[in-house]
Each structure stands twice: as structure tokens, then as C-alpha cells.
LUMZAGU-575990 format. One record per residue (C-alpha): chain; x, y, z; residue number from 1; residue in three letters. Coordinates in nm, 4 decimals, decimal comma. Layout:
<atoms>
["A" [X Y Z] NUM "ala"] ...
</atoms>
This chain:
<atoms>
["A" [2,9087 0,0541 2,4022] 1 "unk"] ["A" [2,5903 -0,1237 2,4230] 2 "unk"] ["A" [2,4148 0,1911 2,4050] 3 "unk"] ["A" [2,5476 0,3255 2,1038] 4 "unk"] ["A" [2,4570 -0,0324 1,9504] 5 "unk"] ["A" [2,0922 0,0050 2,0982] 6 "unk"] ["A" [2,0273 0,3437 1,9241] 7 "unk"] ["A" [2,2092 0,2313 1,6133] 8 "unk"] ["A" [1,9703 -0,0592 1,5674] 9 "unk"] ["A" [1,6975 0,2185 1,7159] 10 "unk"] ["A" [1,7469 0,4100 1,3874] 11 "unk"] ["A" [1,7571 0,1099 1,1869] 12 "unk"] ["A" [1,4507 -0,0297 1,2928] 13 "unk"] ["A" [1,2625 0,3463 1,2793] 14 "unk"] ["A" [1,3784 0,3539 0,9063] 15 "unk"] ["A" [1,2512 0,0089 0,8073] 16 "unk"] ["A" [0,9391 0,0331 0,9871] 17 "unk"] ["A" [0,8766 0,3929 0,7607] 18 "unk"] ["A" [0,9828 0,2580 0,4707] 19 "unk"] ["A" [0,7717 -0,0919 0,4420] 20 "unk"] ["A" [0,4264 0,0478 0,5507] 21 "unk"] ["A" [0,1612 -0,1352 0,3157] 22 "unk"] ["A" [-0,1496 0,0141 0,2373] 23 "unk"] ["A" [-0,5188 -0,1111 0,2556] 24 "unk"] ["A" [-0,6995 0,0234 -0,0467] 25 "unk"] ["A" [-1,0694 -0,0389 -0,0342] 26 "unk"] ["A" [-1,1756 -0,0952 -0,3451] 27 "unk"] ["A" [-1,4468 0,1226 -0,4959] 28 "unk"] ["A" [-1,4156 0,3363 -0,1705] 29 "unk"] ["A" [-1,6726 0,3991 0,0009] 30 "unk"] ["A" [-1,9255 0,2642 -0,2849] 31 "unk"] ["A" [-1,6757 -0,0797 -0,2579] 32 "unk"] ["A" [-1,7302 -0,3536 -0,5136] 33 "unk"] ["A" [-2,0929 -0,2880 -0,6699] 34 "unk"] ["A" [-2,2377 -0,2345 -0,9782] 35 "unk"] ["A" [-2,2228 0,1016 -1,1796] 36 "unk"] ["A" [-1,9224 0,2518 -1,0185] 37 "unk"] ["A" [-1,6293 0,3817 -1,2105] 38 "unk"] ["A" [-1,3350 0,2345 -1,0643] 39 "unk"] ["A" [-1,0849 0,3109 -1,3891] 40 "unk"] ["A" [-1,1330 0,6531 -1,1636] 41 "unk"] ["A" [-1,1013 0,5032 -0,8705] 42 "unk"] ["A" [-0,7935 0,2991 -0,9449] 43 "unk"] ["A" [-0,6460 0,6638 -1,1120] 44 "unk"] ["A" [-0,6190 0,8129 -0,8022] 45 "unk"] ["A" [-0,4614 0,5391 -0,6271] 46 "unk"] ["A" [-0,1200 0,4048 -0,6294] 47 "unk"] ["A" [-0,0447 0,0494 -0,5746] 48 "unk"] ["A" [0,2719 -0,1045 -0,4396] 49 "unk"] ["A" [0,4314 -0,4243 -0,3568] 50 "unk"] ["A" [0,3057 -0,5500 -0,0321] 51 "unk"] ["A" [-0,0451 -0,3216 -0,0206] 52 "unk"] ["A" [-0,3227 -0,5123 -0,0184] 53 "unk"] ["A" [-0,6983 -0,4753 -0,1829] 54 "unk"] ["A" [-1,0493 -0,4873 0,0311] 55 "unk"] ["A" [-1,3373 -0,5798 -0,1878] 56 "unk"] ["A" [-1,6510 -0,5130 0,0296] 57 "unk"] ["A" [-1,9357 -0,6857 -0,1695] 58 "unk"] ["A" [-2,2837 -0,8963 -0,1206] 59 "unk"] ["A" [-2,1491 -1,2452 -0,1519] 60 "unk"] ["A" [-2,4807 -1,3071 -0,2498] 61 "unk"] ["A" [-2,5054 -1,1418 -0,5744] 62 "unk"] ["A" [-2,1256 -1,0680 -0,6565] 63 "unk"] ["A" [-1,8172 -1,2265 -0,6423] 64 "unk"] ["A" [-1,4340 -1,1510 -0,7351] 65 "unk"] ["A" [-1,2169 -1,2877 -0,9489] 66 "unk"] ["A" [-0,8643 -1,2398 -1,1035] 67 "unk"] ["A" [-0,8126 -1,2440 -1,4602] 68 "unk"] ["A" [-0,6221 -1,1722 -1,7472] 69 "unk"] ["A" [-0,5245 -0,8141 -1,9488] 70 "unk"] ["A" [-0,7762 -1,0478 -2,2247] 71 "unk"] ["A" [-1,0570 -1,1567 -2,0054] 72 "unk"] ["A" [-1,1003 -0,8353 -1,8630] 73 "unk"] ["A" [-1,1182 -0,6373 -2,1648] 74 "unk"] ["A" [-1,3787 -0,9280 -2,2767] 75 "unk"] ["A" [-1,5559 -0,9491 -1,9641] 76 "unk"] ["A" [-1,4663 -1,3170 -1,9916] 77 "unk"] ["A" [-1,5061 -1,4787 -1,6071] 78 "unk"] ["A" [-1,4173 -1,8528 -1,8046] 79 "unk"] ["A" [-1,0742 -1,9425 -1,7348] 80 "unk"] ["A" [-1,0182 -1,7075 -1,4504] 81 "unk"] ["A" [-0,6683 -1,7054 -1,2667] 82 "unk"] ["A" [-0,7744 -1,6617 -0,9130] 83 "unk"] ["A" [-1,1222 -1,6540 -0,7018] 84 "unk"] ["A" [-1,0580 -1,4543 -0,4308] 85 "unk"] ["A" [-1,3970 -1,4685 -0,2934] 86 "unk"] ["A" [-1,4049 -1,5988 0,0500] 87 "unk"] ["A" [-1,7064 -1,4120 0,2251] 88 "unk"] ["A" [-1,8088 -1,0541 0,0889] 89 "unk"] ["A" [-1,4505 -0,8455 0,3260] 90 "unk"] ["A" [-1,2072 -1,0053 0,0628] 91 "unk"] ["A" [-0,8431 -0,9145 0,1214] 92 "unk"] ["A" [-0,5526 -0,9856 -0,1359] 93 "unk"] ["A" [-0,1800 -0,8655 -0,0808] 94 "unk"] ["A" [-0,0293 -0,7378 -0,3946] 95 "unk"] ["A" [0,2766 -0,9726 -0,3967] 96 "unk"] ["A" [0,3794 -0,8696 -0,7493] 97 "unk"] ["A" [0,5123 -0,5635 -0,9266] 98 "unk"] ["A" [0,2533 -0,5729 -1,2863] 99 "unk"] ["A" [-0,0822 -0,5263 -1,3780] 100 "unk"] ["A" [-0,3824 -0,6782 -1,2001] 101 "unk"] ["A" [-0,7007 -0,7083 -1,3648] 102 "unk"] ["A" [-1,0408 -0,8334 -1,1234] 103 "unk"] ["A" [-1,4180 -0,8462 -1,2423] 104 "unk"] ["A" [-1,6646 -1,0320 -1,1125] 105 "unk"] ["A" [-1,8911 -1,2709 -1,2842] 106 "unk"] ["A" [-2,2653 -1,3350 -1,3923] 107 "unk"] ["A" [-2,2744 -1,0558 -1,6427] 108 "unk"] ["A" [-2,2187 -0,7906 -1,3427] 109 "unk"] ["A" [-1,8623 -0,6799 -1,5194] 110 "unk"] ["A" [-2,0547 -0,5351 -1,7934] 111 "unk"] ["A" [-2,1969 -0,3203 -1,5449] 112 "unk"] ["A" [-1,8568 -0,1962 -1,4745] 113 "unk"] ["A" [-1,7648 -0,4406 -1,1615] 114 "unk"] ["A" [-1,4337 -0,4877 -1,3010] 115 "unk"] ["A" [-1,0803 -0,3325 -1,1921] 116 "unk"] ["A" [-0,7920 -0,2893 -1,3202] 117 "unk"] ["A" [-0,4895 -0,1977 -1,1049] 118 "unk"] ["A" [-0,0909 -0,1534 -1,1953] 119 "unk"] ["A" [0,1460 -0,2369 -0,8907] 120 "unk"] ["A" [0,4750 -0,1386 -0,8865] 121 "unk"] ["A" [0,7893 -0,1440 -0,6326] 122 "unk"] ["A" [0,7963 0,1114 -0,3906] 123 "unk"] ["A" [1,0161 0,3575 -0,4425] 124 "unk"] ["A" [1,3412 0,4336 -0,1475] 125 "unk"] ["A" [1,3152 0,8357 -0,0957] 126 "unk"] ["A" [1,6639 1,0142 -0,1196] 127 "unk"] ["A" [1,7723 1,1262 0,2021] 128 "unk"] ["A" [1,7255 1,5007 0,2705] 129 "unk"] ["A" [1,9724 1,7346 0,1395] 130 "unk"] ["A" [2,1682 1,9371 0,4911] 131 "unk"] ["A" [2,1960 2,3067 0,4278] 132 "unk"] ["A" [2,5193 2,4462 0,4609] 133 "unk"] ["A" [2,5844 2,6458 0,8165] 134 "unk"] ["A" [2,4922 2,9685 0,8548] 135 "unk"] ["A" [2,6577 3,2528 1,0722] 136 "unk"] ["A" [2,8089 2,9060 1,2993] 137 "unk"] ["A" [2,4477 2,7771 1,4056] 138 "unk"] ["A" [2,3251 2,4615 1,2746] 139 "unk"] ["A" [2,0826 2,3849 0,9843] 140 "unk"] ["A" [1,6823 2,3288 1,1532] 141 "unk"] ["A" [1,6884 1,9454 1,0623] 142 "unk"] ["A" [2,0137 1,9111 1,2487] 143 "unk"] ["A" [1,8438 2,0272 1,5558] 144 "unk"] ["A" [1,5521 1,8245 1,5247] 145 "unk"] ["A" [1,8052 1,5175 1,4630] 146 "unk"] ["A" [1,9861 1,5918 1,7668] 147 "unk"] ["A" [1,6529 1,6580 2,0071] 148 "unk"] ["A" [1,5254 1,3376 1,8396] 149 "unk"] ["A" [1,8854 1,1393 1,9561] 150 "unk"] ["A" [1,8900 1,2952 2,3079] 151 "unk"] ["A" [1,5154 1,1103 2,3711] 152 "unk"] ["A" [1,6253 0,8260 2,2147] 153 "unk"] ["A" [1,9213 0,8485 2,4296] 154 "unk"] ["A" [1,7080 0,9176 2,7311] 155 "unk"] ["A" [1,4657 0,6629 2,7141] 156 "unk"] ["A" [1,7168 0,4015 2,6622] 157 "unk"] ["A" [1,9678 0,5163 2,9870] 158 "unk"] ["A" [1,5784 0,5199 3,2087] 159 "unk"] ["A" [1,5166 0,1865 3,1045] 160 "unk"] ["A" [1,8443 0,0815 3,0629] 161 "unk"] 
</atoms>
């Protein structure tokens, strides 16, 4: 009995930890937060969910990075910003939020395209696999894995049981 509840909550836990891995996207890549770098490309090839979280790597001395709004950004407008998420040049924020965010950073350096704009959304639950039928009495490939995976499972839990 208290196996079968140990490898139920087993399964549980292995499909929650898959499921609800965040991602670090460094912004910019490997050019991070600087002037003259397209990151309306950048951000393309990206995709953002709830619970990822942005790296701006930066010289705190010249640059800076702050949230604004769909209007500021479009104006390059660092007035009235929403959020200054500087802190010291290796800037994390967690995307807590499924909508747009818009960033730029100040002292005229979003003109020269130090401004991002990124759309999160909520992550997406993949369907579960479809099972082939049986063939010829001998069960479908994935079965097999499922039951090799189960059986170490099983085994690891009655050796440290």
C-alpha cells in the first residue's frame, strides 16, 4: 500500500516538475542589453511564458532598464515609466503576467534601439500521447518504456524503502 502511494505521488511530482520549468531568456543574447541591436528579432524567436524570467546584462554605467507602456515605448518616452528594474547591470524580472511587456532604457539610448518589446502568455498543458493499438499481441514501444520506467521506480523505492 504505501508503495503504490509513493510511486503515485512519484508520477505526480515527475509531471509537475516537467510541466512548470521557467525559462531564463537573456535578453539581446549574447550582445545583451546594448545599443544598436535588433531585439524585435530577438524577441521573434523567443517565446515567453508565465513564470520565465528576463536577464538584462548591461553597463549600469551608461544604461539602465525600465518598464513602460505599449505608448511610451512606441515614443521612446522614459517619463512616467511603470517599473525600474535596474538594480546593478545582471537584472532579473519574472514574467508574472500573461500580456505584453514593453522595456527601453533611458537617456536617448532607446532611439538607438535599446528597447524591447515582449508578449507573455500562459503556458500551454501538452495532450497526453496517443497509445497505438496492439499489434500481433505485443505491446505498443511507449508501453514498454512506461513499464521499464515503473519497474526502476519500483526498484529504487523497495532498496530504499
Amino acid at each position: 500500500m504505501f508503495v503504490r502511494l509513493l510511486l503515485m505521488l512519484m508520477a505526480i511530482f515527475m509531471v509537475s516538475i516537467e510541466s512548470s520549468i521557467a525559462t531564463l531568456h537573456r535578453v539581446g543574447a549574447k550582445q545583451g542589453w546594448n545599443p544598436n541591436v535588433n531585439y524585435s528579432e530577438w524577441s521573434d524567436h523567443e517565446r515567453f511564458y508565465v513564470g520565465d524570467w528576463l536577464l538584462f546584462n548591461f553597463d549600469k554605467r551608461y544604461f539602465n532598464v525600465l518598464e513602460v507602456n505599449e505608448t511610451s515605448y512606441d515614443n521612446c518616452n522614459d517619463q512616467g515609466f511603470l517599473k525600474n528594474v535596474t538594480r546593478g547591470g545582471r537584472d532579473v524580472i519574472e514574467l508574472t503576467e500573461a500580456r505584453p511587456y514593453y522595456f527601453l532604457s533611458s537617456g536617448g539610448y532607446c532611439y538607438h534601439g535599446m528597447k524591447v518589446a515582449i508578449n507573455v502568455e500562459v503556458p500551454q498543458v501538452a495532450p497526453a500521447p496517443a497509445l497505438t493499438p496492439v499489434k500481433n499481441g505485443s505491446p505498443p514501444s511507449n508501453a514498454i518504456s512506461i513499464r521499464i520506467l515503473l519497474f526502476l521506480i519500483f526498484f529504487a523505492v523497495a532498496y530504499f524503502y
